[in-house]
C-alpha angles and dihedrals in degrees: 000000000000120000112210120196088200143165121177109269143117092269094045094046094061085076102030086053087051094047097047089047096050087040085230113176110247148140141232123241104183112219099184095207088198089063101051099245093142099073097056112115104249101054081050084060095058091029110018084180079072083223126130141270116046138156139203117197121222094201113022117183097271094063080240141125119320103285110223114212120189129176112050105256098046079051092052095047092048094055095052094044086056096047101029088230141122088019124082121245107219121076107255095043095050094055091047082054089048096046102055091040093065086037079072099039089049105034126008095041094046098045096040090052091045080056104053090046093062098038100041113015111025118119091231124012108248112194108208086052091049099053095032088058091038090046091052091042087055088052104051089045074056094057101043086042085055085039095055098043112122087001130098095217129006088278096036121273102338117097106225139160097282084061083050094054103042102043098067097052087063095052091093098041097136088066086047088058088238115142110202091207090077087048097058092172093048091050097057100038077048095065084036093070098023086066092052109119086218093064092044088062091044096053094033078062098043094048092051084058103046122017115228115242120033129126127255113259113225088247087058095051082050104062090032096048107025138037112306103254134091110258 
């Protein structure tokens, strides 16, 4: 049994999109990140980023203690290294895998969010911030359309957890000010995931948590944009 400190966002639905496909056995722990929950001790003790997700597994391979994972993509490789599933085997597969897994981490998921923060959340619209987090955006839409051309999925045909990071962050590729139509092999490889039953069942979830489209309170930007603590 896995355990999955989870709310619905681009970051928690990596592993809620690989556990659903390997129908591995697990259970939601909710962390409501606008309420602060996050920040509580004994989820820092399993995530001391107090960032979700995180995972703690009942039966890890050694038959020893739980094993505690935080940040998404440890959490991704972990997971396929458990199950021996959604990563090549062979050498060469598994470091293009690897590669394109921490080309998300490092790049798509940080300069999306930064996009969204200064499109959607930000207290005043600063220009500069705005087109300089839209421009590298772009960019990056540039480099996994590039990626997928003449391939199925970001390794070749087979769908991995580089497929399972990336995927979620353009979701919401309309607030980024991305258009998929000048990204012809994202957008494809887009629909592709997006009618995977497996995905249905992810986002149907996440949706009965945590209702789409309501607005931040000002508590919530607070403990996602500020400190942590209540002023």
């Amino acid at each position: 049994m896995i355990e999955l400190y989870y709310w619905p966002t681009p970051n928690g639905h990596k592993i809620a999109l690989f556990l659903e496909e390997a129908g591995v056995a697990y259970e939601i722990k909710t962390v409501n990140i606008g309420k602060g929950e996050q920040f509580a001790p004994a989820f820092l003790a399993i995530s001391p980023n107090n960032r979700m997700p995180a995972i703690v597994d009942r039966a890890p391979a050694d038959d020893g203690a739980p094993v505690s994972v935080f940040e998404s993509g440890a959490i991704l490789l972990y997971l396929a290294d458990k199950t021996k599933r959604f990563i090549p085997a062979d050498l060469r597969g598994r470091v293009m895998a690897m590669q394109w897994l921490f080309w998300q981490v490092g790049g798509l998921g940080p300069m999306a969010g930064q996009n969204h923060h200064f499109n959607r959340y930000a207290p005043e619209k600063i220009p500069y911030a705005i087109e300089r987090y839209v421009r590298e955006t772009a960019r990056l839409y540039r480099v996994l359309d590039q990626r997928l051309d003449g391939r199925d999925f970001i390794c070749g045909e087979e769908y991995t957890i580089a497929d399972m990071a990336s995927y979620p962050w353009i979701v919401s590729h309309e607030s980024q000010e991305q258009d998929l139509a000048d990204f012809p092999n994202v957008k494809r490889w887009f629909e592709a995931i997006k009618a995977r039953p497996a995905t249905e069942r992810v986002y149907a979830l996440g949706d009965k948590i945590n209702a789409p489209g309501q607005a931040m309170s000002e508590e919530a930007k607070h403990f996602l944009f500020g400190h942590g603590r209540k002023r």
